[in-house]
C-alpha positions in Angstrom: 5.4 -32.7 42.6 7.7 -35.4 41.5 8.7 -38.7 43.0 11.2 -41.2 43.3 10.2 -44.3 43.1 12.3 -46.5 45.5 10.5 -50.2 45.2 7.8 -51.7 42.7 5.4 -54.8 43.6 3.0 -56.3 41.9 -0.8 -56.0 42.7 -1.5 -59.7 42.6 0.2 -60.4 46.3 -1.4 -63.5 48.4 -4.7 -62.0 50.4 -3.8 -60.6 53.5 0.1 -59.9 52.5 1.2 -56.2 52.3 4.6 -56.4 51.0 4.8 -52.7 49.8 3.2 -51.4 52.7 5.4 -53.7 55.1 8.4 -52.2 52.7 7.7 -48.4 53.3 7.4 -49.2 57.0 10.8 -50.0 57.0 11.7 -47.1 54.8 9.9 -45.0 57.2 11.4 -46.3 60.5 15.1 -45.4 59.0 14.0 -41.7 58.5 12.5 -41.6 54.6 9.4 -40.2 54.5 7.7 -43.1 51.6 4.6 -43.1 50.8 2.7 -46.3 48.6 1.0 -45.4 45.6 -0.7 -47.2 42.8 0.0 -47.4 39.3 -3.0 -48.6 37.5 -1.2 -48.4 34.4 1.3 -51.4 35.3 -1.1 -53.0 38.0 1.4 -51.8 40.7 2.1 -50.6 44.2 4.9 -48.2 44.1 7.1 -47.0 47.1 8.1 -43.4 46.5 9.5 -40.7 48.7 9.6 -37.0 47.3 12.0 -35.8 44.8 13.5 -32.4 43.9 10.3 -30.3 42.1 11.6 -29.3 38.5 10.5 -25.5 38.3 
């Protein structure tokens, strides 16, 4: 499965503040289908939505 990442934030937001969960919200209330990930690699949340599979 791939993805496309649409937005990155940093892990280190202020307690209590979602900002890439509050992003892919809005994503999702125009119709994308995003989805929050992280990536442990870069300490970050990623908003992705699903990209075209490479077969």
């Amino acid at each position: 499965m791939s993805a496309k990442v649409l937005e990155r934030f940093p892990a280190g937001s202020p307690r209590g503040s979602w900002p890439a969960e509050e992003y892919a919200a809005e994503r999702r209330a125009e119709g994308e289908p995003a989805t929050v990930v992280m990536d442990l690699r870069t300490d970050a949340f990623l908003v992705v939505v699903p990209g075209p599979d490479d077969d």
